[in-house]
C-alpha positions in Angstrom: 0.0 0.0 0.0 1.1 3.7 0.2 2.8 5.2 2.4 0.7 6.9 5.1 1.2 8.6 8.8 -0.4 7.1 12.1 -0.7 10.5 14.4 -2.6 10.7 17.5 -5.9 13.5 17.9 -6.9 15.9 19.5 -5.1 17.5 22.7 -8.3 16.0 25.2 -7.0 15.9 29.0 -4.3 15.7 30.8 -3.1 13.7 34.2 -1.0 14.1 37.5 0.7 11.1 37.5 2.7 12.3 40.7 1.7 14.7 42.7 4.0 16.7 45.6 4.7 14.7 49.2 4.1 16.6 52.2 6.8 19.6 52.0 8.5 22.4 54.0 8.2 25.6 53.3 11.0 27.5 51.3 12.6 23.9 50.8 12.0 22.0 47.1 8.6 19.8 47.1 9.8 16.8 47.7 8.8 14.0 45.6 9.0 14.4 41.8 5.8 16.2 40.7 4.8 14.5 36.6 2.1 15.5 34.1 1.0 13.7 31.1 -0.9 14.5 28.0 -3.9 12.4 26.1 -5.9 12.2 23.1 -9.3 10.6 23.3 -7.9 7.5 22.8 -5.5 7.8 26.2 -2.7 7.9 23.6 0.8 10.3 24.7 -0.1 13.4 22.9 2.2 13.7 19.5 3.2 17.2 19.8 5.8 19.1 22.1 3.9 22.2 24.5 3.8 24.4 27.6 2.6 23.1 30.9 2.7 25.8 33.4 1.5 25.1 37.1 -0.2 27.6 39.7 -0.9 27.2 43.3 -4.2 26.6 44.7 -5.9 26.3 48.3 -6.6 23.1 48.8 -10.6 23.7 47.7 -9.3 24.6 44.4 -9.9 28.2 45.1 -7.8 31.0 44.0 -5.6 32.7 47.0 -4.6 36.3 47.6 -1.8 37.9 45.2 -0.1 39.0 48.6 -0.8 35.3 50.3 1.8 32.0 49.7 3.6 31.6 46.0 4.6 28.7 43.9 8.8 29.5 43.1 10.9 27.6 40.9 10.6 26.5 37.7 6.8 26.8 37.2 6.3 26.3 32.9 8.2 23.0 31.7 8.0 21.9 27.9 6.0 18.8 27.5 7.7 16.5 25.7 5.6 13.9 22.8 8.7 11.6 22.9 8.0 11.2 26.6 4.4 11.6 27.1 5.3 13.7 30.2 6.5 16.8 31.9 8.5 17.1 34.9 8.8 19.4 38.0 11.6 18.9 39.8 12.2 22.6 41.9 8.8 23.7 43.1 8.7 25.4 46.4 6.0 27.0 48.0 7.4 30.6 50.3 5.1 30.1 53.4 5.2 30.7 57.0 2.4 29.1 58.2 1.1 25.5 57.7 -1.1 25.0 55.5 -2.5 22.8 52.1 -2.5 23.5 48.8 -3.1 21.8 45.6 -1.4 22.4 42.3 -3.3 23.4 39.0 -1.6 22.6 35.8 -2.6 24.1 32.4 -2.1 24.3 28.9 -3.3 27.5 27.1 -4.6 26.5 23.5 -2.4 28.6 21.8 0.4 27.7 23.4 0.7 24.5 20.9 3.3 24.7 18.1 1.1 24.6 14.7 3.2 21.8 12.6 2.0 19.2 10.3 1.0 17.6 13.1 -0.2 20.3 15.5 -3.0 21.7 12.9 -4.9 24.4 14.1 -7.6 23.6 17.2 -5.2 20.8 18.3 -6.9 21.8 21.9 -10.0 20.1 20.4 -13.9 21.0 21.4 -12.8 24.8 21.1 -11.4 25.1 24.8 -9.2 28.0 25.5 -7.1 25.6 27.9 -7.3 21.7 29.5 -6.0 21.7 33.3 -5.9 19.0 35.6 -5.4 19.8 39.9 -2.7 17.7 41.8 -3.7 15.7 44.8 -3.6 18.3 48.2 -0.5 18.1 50.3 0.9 20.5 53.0 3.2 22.8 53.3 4.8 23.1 56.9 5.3 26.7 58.0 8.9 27.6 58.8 9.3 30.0 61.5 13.3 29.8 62.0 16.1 28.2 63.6 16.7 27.2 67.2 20.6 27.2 68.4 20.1 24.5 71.5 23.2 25.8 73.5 24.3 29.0 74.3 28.1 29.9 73.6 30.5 31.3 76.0 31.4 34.7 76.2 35.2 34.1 75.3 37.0 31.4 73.8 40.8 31.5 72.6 41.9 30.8 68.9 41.8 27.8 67.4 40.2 26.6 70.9 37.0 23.9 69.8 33.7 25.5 70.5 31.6 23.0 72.4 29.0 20.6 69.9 26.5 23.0 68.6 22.9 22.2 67.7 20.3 24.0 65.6 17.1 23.1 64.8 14.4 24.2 62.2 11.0 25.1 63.7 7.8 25.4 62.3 4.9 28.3 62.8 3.7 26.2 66.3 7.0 25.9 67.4 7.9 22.4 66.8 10.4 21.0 65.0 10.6 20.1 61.5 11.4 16.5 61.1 11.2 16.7 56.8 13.3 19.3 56.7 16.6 18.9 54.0 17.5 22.6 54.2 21.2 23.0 54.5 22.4 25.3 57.1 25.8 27.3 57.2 27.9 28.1 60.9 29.9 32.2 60.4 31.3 34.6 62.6 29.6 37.8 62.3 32.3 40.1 61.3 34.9 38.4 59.5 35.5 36.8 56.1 36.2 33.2 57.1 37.5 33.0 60.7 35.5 30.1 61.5 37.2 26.4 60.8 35.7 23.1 60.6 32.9 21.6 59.2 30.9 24.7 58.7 27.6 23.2 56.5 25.5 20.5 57.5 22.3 19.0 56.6 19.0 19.1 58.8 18.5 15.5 59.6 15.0 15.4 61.3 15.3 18.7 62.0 18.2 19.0 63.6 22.0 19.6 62.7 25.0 19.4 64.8 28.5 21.4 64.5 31.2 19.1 66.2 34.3 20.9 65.6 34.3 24.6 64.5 36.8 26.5 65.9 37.6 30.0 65.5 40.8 31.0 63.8 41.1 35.0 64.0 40.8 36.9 66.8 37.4 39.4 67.5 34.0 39.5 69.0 
């Protein structure tokens, strides 16, 4: 027979296939956070587009422009050889705990028109398809703890006593998820402080074992 082309249809919905774990404020979502594209026939769509992502409350309800943001990279290029898009750095800026979902979109025109992208790929005349992510919360970070206190002098190059530091959230606990990395400075100096100066929270805590100041000051 001749030689003929097999494409897929119309753009018709799209699906979270993984949505975001339980996260920390200001900290990446943990968990990879995946969308795919279908045609009628839940075939991967056959033609590269935009997937951008916006935060919710957790009714699907808009919030305030002042109120919690969705940072990182928040439009990724859907990709046909995949079938899927992938956000891997989505953080949420919040002080306070609470849930969100995420709402990811395409807008119709946002659809390269190739051979195989024709016009009204979207299909059904939509101006956009979207699909919401399940809810997850977003733990509240209120700041760090330092366990100890520090003496009022030490000499150089004397080891400071262990040193821990916790993250805490908006009710005063501590953050157990945390991953944030925290960095140990003297105020004052460039350097001056030796040792193992970054650690990782690991259930919300980090210890310092061995700094030790080398230059002299307050």
């Amino acid at each position: 027979s001749n030689t003929f082309a097999v494409v897929s249809g119309v753009m018709h919905s799209m699906s979270v296939i993984e949505s975001p774990a339980d996260s920390v404020g200001y900290e990446a979502l943990l968990g990879s956070v995946v969308v795919a594209i279908r045609d009628a026939n839940a075939n991967n769509f056959s033609c590269d587009a935009s997937i951008s992502a916006f935060l919710r409350a957790s009714d699907r309800s808009s919030l305030p422009s002042d109120g919690p943001s969705l940072e990182g990279t928040t439009t990724v290029d859907y990709l046909a050889s995949s079938g899927t898009a992938e956000f891997s750095d989505l953080n949420v800026k919040l002080d306070v705990t609470r849930s969100f979902v995420i709402r990811f979109g395409v807008g119709k025109y946002s659809v390269p028109h190739t051979a195989l992208c024709a016009s009204g790929t979207m299909g059904g005349g939509s101006d956009i398809i979207f699909e919401y992510s399940a809810p997850f919360e977003v733990e509240g970070v209120r700041g760090l703890q330092l366990v100890q206190t520090v003496a009022a002098r030490y000499l150089v190059s004397t080891l400071f006593p262990s040193l821990e530091v916790r993250v805490i959230n908006s009710d005063g606990g501590i953050i157990t998820r945390s991953t944030a990395v925290v960095t140990a400075s003297l105020l004052g100096t460039s350097g001056g402080l030796g040792g193992t100066t970054t650690m990782t929270f690991y259930e919300g805590k980090a210890f310092f074992a061995d700094l030790t100041p080398s230059v002299p000051g307050s």
